[in-house]
N, C-alpha and C positions, 0 to 999 in steps of 0.2 A: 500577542499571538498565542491561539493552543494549539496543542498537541493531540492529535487523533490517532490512535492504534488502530487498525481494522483487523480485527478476531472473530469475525462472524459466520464464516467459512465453519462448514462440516467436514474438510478435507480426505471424502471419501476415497481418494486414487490411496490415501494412506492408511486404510483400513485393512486389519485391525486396531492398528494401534492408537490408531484415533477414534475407535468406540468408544475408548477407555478417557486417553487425554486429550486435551484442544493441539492443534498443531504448535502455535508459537510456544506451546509450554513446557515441549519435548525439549530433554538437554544437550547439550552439543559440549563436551566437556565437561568443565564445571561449573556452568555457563547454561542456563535455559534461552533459547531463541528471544525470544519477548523482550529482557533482560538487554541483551546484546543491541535490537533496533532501541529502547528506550535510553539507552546511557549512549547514544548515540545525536539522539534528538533531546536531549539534557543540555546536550553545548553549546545550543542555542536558547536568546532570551526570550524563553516561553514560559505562560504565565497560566498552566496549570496541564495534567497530562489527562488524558482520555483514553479508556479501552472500549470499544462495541464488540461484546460480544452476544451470546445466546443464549435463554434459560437452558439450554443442555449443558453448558457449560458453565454455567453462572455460579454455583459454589466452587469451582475450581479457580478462576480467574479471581474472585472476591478473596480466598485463601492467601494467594499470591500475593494479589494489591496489600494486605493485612503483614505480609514479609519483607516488604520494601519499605527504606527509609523514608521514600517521602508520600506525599498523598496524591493516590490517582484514584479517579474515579471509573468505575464500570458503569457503563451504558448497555442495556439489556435488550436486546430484540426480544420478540413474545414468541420465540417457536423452539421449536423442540426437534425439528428433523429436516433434511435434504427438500422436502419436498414442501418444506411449510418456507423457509429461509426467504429474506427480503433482499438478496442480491448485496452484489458490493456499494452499487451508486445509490439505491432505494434507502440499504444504511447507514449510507454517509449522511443523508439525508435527513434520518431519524435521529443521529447522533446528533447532527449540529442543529437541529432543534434545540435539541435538551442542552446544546453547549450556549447555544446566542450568539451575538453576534462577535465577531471578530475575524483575523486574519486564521490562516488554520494551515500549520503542518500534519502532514496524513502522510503514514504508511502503510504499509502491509505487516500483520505482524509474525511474518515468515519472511521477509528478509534480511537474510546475511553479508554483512560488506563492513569494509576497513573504512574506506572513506572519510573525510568528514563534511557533514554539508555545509559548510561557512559559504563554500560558493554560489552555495544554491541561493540562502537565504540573503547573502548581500545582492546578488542579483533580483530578488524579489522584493530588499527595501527600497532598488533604486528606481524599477520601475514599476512597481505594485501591479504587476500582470501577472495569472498563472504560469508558472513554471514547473518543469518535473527534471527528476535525473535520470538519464539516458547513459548506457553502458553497450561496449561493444564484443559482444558473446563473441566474435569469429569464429561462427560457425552458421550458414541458413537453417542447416536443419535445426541448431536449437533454436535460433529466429521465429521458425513458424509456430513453436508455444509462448508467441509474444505477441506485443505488442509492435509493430518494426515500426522506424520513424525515419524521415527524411526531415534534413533543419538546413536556413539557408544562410548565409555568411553571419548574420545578424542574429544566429541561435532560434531565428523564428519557425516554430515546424511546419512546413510547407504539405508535408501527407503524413499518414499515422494509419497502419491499418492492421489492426486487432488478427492475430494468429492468422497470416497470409497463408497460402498451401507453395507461394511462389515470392520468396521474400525480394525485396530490391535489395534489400541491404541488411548487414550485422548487428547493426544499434537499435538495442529495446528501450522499452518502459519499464524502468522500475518499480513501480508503483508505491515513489515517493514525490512528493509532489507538497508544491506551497500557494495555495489561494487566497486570494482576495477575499474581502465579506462578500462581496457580489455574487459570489461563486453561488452561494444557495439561490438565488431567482433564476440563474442558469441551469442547476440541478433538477430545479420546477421546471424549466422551460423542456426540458430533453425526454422530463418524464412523460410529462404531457403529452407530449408527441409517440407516447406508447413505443419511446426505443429500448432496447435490452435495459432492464435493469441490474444487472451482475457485472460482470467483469468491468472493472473502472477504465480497461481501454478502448469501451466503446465508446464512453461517454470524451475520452480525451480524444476519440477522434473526430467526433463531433462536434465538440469547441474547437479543434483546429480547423474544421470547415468555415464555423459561423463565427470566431471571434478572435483573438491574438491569444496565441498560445506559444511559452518558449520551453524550450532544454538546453541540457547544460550537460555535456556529455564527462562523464567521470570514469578514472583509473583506477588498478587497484582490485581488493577482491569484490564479488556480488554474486551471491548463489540464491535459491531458493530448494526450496525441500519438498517440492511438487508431487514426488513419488515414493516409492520404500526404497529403492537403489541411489536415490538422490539425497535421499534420508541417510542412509549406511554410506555411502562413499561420505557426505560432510561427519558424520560421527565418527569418520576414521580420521581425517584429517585432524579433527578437533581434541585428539586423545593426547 
């Protein structure tokens, strides 16, 4: 199994400060974000780590990889700004080209969480189906900057619908998730059909339409850093 970081995001709701740095590389203590999801996805046995990110970003993220014990490789989209970017699912795509084939753990590398995913991943040795981890924000209105998910006794997600304006429910998508190799003739399959290529929860709701898709709802912390106030409130916590 590899490891996918997705970095490819221009994270403009956090600009300025992300003219300057990539989002996942901003610190939260003494502790940069990136840092924090990778030694995360470490405690699982994965057999080599991946970052995608973006020539705008691309000596920043190389500098890094160059500071870390072990070896991970950058994967490079070819753009340079908001308006050129290949979306989240377009890059998955680009990525696990250049990765090959195999099973594949994928996050975002803006998420923050205690967790650990042993549950995720024995669930996905046992029945080799896509799976993601779902977390319960109790609250709709932060719901609707989500993905919301409905799952039925058997962890299977029954609806999934990308930033509702009218949530059923508190339980997002984290946007960690563990695939099958199969998953890239799926990933062809969605693009094809000319659906969003960005936000990875369009495409998760689209596998749970057309194929078996599970969650595995987890406790504990999980934030992202979506905004500048979402940014300064975790940087206070983290101090």
């Amino acid at each position: 199994m590899k490891a996918l970081i997705l970095a490819g995001g221009y994270a403009r709701r956090l600009s300025p400060i992300t003219d300057f740095i990539a989002k996942p590389l901003l610190p939260l203590g003494d502790r940069l974000v990136v840092d924090m999801v990778i030694d995360k996805v470490k405690e699982l046995p994965i057999d080599g780590i991946y970052v995608s990110t973006n020539s705008y970003y691309e000596k920043q993220f190389r500098y890094w990889a160059s500071c870390r014990d072990e070896p991970i490789e950058i994967i490079v989209e070819p753009t340079m700004g908001e308006e050129e970017k290949f979306g989240a699912i377009a890059g998955m795509k680009y990525a696990m080209e250049r990765m090959g084939e195999d099973d594949y753990i994928i996050a975002a590398g803006d998420n923050i969480f205690d967790f650990s995913l042993s549950p995720l991943y024995e669930f996905f040795i046992k029945f080799k189906k896509p799976v993601m981890a779902v977390y319960d924000v109790q609250s709709k209105e932060k719901a609707r900057r989500y993905g919301v998910v409905t799952i039925s006794e058997n962890s299977r997600v029954t609806r999934m619908v990308e930033k509702p304006s009218d949530p059923e429910s508190t339980l997002i998508s984290t946007a960690i998730y563990i695939f099958p190799d199969y998953i890239r003739g799926l990933i062809d399959e969605y693009l094809s059909e000319k659906n969003n290529p960005d936000s990875p929860g369009y495409f998760m709701a689209w596998l749970s339409k057309h194929h078996e898709l599970y969650a595995l709802p987890f406790k504990g912390m999980w934030r992202d850093i979506g905004s500048i106030d979402e940014y300064r409130q975790a940087f206070r916590e983290f101090l």
